[in-house]
C-alpha positions as CSV (number, residue, x, y, z in Angstrom):
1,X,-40.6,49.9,-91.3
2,X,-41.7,46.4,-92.5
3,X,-41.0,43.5,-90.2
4,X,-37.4,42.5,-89.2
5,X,-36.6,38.9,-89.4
6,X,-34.0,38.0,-86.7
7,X,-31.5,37.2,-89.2
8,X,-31.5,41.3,-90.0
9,X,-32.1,41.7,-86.1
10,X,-28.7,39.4,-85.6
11,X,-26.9,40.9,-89.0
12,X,-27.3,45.1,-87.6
13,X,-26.1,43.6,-84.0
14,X,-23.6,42.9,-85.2
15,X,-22.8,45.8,-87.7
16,X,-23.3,47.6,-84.3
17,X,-20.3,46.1,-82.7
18,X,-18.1,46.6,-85.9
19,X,-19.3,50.6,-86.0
20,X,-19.0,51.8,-82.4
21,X,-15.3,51.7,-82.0
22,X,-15.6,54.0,-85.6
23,X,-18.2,56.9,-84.1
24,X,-17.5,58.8,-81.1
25,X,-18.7,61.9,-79.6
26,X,-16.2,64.1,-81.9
27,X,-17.6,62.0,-85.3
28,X,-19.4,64.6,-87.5
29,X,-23.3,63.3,-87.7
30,X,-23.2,63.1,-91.3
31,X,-19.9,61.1,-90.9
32,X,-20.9,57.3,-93.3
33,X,-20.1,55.3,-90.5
34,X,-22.5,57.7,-87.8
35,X,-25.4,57.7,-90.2
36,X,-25.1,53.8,-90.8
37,X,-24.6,53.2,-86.6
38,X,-27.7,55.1,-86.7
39,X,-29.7,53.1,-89.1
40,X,-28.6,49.9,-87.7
41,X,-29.5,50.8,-84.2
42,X,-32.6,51.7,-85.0
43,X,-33.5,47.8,-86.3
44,X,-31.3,46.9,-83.3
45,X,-34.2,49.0,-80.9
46,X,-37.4,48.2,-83.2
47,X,-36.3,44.7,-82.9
48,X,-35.8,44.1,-79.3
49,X,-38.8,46.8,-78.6
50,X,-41.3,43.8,-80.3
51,X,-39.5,41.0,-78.8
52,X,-37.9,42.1,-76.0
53,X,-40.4,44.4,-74.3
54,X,-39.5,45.8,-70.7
55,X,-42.1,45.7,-67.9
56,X,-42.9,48.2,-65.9
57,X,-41.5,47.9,-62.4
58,X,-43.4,46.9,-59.6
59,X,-44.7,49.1,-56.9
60,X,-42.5,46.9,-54.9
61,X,-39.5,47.1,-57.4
62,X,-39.8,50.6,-57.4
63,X,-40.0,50.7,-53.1
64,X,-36.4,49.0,-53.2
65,X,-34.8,50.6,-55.8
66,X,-35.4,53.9,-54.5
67,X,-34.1,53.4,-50.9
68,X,-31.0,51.7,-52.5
69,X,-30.0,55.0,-54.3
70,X,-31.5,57.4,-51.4
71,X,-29.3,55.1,-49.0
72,X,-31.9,54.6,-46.8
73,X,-33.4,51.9,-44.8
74,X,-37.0,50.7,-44.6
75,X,-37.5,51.5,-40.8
76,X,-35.7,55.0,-41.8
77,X,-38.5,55.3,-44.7
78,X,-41.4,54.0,-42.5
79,X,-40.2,57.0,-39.8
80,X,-40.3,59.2,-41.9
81,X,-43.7,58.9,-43.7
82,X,-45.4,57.6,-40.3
83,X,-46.2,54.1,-40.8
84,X,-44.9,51.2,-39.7
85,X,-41.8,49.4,-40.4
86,X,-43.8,46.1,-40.9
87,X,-46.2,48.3,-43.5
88,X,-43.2,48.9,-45.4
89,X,-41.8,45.5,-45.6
90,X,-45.2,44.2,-47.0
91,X,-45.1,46.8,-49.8
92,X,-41.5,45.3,-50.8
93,X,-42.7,41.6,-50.1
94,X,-45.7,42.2,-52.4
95,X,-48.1,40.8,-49.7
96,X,-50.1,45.1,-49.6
97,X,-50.3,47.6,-51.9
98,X,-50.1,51.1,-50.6
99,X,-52.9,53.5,-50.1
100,X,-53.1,56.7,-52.6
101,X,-52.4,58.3,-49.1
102,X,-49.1,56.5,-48.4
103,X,-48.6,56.1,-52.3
104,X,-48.3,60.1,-52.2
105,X,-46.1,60.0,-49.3
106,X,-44.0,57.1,-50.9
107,X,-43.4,59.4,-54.1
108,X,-42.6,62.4,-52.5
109,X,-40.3,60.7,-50.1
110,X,-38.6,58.7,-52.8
111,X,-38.2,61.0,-55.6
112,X,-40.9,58.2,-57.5
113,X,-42.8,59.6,-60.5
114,X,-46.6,58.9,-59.2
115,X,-47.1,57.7,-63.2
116,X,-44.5,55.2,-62.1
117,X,-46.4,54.3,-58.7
118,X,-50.0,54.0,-60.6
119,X,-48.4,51.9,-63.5
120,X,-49.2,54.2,-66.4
């Protein structure tokens, strides 16, 4: 695909918006207005892939996101993988990294990928 301008990015955005309320789960995938929601949101992701890149969470990021959707507090983590409290709030806080030891423990704990942990 060659390079899309942001006036094509802007243009298929918009197409976008006009086509979803048009395709649903029930529209046939060969359906004119499916194939062109497809075609259009592929700019739409090619686009924003180039200019809108996600990081990667932080080790820290990923620390507090996890014990928000395990429901579970940072003295209830530290317990439970034997360090201390303190240790935990300096991962979050950014001020220490874990070890591969507690990194291990942290993943296993917290349902974290250890990719996601190492940053790859």
């Amino acid at each position: 695909m060659s390079k899309i301008t942001k006036e094509q990015y802007e243009f298929a955005v918009a197409r976008v918006e006009e086509l979803l309320p048009l395709v649903d789960d029930d529209t046939p995938a060969n359906d004119r207005n499916a194939v062109e929601l497809s075609m259009v949101s592929d700019i739409v992701i090619a686009y924003e892939k180039e200019h809108y890149p996600i990081e990667k969470p932080t080790v820290a990021e990923l620390i507090e996101l996890s014990l928000e959707e395990k429901g579970m507090t940072q003295k209830e983590l530290a317990r439970e993988i034997g360090i201390s409290p303190s240790r935990i709030s300096d991962y979050i806080s950014g001020r220490a990294e874990p070890t591969l030891r507690v990194a291990r423990l942290l993943c296993r704990t917290l349902s974290i990928q250890p990719s996601a942990i190492l940053g790859i």
